[in-house]
C-alpha beads as a LAMMPS data file, in Angstrom:
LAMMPS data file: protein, C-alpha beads

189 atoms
188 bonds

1 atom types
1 bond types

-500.0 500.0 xlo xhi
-500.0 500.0 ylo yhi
-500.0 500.0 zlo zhi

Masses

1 110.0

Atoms # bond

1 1 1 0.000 0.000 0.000
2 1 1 1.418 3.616 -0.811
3 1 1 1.646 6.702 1.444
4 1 1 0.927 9.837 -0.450
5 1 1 0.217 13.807 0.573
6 1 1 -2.476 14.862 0.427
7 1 1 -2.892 19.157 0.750
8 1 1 -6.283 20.496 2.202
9 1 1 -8.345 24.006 0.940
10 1 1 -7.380 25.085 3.973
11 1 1 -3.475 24.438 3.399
12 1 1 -3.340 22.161 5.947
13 1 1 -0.914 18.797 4.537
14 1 1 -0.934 15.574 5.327
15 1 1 0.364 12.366 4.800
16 1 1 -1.952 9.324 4.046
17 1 1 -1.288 5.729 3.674
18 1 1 -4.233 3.625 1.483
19 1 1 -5.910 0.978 3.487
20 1 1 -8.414 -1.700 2.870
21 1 1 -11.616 -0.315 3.621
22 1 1 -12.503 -2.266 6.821
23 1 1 -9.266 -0.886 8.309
24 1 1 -9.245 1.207 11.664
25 1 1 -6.184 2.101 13.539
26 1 1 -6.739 0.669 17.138
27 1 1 -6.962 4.004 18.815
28 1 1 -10.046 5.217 16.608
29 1 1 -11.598 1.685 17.538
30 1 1 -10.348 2.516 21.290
31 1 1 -11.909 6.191 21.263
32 1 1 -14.855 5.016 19.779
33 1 1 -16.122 2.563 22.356
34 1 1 -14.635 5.686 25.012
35 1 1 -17.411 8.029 22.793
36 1 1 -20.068 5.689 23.080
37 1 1 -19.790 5.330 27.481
38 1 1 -19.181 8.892 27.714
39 1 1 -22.130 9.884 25.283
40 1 1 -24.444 6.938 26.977
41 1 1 -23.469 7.331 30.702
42 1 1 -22.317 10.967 31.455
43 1 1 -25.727 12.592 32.568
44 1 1 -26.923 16.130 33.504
45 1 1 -29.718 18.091 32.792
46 1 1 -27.747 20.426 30.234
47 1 1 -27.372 19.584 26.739
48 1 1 -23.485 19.038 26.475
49 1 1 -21.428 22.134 25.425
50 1 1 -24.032 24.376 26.102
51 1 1 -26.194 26.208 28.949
52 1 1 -29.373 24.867 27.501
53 1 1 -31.843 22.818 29.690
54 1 1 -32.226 19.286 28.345
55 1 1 -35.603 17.959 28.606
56 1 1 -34.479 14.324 26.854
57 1 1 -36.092 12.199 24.142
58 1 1 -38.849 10.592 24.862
59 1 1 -38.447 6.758 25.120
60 1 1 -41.799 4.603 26.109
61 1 1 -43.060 6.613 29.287
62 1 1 -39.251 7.544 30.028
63 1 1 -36.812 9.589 28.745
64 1 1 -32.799 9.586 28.071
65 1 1 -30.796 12.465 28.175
66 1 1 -29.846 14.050 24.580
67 1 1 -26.513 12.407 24.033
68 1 1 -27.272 9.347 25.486
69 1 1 -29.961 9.284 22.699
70 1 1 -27.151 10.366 19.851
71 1 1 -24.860 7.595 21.614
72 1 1 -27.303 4.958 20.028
73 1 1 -26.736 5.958 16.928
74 1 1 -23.195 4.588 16.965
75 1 1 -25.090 1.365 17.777
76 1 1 -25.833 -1.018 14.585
77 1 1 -29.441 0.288 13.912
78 1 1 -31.377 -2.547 15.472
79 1 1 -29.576 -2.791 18.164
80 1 1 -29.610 0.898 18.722
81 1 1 -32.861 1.024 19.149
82 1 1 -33.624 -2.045 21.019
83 1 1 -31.309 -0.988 23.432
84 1 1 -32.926 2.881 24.256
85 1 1 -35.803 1.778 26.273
86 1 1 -33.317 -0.169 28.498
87 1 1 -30.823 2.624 28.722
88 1 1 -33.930 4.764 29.701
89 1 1 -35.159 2.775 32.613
90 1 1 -31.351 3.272 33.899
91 1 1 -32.056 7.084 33.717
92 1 1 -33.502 8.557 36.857
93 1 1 -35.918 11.873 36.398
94 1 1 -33.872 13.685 39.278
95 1 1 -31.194 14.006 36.174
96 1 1 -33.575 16.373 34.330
97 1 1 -34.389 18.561 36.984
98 1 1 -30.140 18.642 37.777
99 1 1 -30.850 16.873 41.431
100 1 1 -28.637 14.088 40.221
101 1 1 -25.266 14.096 37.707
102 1 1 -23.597 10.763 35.815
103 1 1 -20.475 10.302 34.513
104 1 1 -18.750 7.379 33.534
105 1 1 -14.827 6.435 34.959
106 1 1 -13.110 4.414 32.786
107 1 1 -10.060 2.463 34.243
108 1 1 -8.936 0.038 31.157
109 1 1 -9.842 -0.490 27.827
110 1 1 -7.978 -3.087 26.330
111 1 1 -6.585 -3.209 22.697
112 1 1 -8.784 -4.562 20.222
113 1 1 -8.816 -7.935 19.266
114 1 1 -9.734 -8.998 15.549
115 1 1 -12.045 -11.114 15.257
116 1 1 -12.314 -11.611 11.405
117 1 1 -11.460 -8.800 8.551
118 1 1 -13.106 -5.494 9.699
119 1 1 -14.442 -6.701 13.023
120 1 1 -13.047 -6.285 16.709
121 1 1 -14.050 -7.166 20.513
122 1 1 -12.340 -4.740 22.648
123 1 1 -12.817 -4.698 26.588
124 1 1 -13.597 -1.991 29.063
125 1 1 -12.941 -1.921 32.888
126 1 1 -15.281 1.293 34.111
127 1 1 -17.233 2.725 36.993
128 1 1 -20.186 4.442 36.691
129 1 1 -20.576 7.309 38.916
130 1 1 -24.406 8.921 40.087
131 1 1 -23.997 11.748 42.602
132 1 1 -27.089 13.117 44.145
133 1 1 -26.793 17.087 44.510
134 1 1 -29.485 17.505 47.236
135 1 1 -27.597 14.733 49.435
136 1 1 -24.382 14.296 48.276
137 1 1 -24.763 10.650 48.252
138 1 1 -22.515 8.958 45.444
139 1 1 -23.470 5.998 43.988
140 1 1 -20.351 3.737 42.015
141 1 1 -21.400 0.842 40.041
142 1 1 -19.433 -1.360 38.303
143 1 1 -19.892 -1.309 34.378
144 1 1 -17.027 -4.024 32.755
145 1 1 -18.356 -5.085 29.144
146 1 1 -16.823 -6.224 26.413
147 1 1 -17.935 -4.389 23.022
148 1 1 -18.192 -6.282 19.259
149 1 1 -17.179 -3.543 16.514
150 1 1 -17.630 -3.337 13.491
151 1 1 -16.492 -1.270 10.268
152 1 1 -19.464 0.074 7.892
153 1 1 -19.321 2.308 5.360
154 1 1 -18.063 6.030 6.250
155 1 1 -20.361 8.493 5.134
156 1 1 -20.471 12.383 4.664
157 1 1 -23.783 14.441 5.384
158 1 1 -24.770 15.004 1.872
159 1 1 -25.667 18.757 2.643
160 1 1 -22.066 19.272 3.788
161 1 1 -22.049 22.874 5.639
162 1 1 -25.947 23.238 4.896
163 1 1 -27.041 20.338 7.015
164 1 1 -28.615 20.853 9.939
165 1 1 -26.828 20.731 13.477
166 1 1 -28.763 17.056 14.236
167 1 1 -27.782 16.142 10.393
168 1 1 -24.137 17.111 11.163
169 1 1 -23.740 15.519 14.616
170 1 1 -25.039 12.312 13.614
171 1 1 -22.567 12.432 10.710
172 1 1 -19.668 13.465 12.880
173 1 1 -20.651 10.591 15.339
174 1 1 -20.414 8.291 12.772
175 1 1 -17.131 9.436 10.911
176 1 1 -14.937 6.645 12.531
177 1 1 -17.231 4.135 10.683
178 1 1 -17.505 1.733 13.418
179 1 1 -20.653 0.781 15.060
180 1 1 -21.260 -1.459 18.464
181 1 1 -23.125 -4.806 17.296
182 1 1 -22.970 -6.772 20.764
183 1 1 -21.838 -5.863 24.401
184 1 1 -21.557 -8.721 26.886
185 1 1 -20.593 -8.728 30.871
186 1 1 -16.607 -8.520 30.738
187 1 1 -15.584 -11.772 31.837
188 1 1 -11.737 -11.822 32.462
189 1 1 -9.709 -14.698 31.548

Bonds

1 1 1 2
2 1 2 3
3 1 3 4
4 1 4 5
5 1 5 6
6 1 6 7
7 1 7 8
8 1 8 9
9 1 9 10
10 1 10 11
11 1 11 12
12 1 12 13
13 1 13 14
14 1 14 15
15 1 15 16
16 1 16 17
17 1 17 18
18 1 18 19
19 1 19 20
20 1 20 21
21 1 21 22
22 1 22 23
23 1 23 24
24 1 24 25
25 1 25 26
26 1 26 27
27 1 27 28
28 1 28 29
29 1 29 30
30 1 30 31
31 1 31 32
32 1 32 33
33 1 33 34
34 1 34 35
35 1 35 36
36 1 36 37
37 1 37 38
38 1 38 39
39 1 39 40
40 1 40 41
41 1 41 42
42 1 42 43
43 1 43 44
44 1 44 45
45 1 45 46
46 1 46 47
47 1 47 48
48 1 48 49
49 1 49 50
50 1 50 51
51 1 51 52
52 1 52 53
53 1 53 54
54 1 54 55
55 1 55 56
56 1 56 57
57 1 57 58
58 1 58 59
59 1 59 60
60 1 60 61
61 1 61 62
62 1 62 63
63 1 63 64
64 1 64 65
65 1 65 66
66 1 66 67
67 1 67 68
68 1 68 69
69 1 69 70
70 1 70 71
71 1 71 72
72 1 72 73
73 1 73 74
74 1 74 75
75 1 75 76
76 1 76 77
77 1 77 78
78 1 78 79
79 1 79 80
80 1 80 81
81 1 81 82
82 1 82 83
83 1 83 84
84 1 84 85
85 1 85 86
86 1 86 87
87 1 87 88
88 1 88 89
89 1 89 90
90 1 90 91
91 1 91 92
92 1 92 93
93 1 93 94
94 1 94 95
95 1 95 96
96 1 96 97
97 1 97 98
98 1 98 99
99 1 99 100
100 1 100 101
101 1 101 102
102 1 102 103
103 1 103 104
104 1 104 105
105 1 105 106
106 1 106 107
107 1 107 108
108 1 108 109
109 1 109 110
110 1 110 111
111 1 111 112
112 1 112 113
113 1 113 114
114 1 114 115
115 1 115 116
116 1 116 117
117 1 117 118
118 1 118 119
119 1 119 120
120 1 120 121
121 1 121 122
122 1 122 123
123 1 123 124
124 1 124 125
125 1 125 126
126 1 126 127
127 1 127 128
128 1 128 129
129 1 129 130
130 1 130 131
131 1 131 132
132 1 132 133
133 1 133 134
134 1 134 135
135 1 135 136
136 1 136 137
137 1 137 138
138 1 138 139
139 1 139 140
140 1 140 141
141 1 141 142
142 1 142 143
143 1 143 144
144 1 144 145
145 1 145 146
146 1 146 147
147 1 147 148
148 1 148 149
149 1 149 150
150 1 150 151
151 1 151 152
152 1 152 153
153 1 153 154
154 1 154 155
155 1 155 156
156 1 156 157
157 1 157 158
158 1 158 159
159 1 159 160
160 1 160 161
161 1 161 162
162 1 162 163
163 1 163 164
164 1 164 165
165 1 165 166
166 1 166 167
167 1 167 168
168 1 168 169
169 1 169 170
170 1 170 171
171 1 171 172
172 1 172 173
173 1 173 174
174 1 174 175
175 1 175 176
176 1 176 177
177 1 177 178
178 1 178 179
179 1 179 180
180 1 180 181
181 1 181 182
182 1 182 183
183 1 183 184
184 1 184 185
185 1 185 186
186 1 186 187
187 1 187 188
188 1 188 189
């Protein structure tokens, strides 16, 4: 395979090596699965980056915080949404009125292994941590999985710069072109 240069509008240069097309360097595969706990498990009742008040996506009679609903989407489709109404019983309703906050510790993800040509399991040792505001009370629970990935197709929104902000962060989660297709309980060896 060749490495080449490749030079940017913007004048930025860089060099690029051609890959088979279900290749992913293990650190995208690695920061990936990091996306996916962060996006899924880090609660509060602002939508991330911003000062707005997020009232959640409706799921059933529950809801899931914004990015935890956007963190499906890096879930293979069925999957994705089989898995939401789950995720959303996790979700107490004290996180949308900011009582309680979420985040997500991880201690150890492994590298990944592959499994066959464009497909990896890849293991994570993490803790997640609830931490009621009102009392102060922290809750840690224990959340060791191992994740199957897979490589799909990596698309571009088609209305580039014109897309709308959900169009573009739906296309930005998915520019890795990995999605989760199985997580199991972590079971060491």
């Amino acid at each position: 395979m060749k490495t080449t240069q490749v030079q940017l509008i913007n004048g930025q240069t860089y060099y690029v090596a051609e890959r088979d097309r279900f290749f992913r360097y293990p650190s995208v595969i690695q920061n990936f699965v990091k996306t996916w706990a962060e996006l899924t498990f880090n609660w509060d009742n602002k939508i991330p980056g911003t000062n707005d008040t997020d009232s959640g996506i409706k799921v059933n009679s529950k809801r899931v915080p914004t990015s935890t609903y956007f963190a499906s989407l890096l879930l293979e489709p069925n999957f994705g949404k089989a898995s939401l109404p789950d995720i959303a019983e996790l979700v107490p309703n004290k996180v949308f009125t900011g009582q309680l906050r979420a985040t997500v510790i991880i201690s150890f993800l492994s590298e990944p292994r592959e499994v066959r040509p464009g497909e990896w399991e890849i293991d994570m040792i993490a803790t997640r941590l609830l931490v009621d505001r009102t009392s102060g009370i922290d809750q840690r629970i224990p959340f060791n999985r191992t994740f199957r990935i897979k490589a799909v197709e990596i698309q571009t929104p088609p209305l580039g710069s014109q897309a709308s902000a959900f169009e573009q962060k739906v296309y930005e989660l998915r520019s890795a072109g990995l999605e989760i297709n199985k997580i199991t309980e972590f079971k060491p060896k």
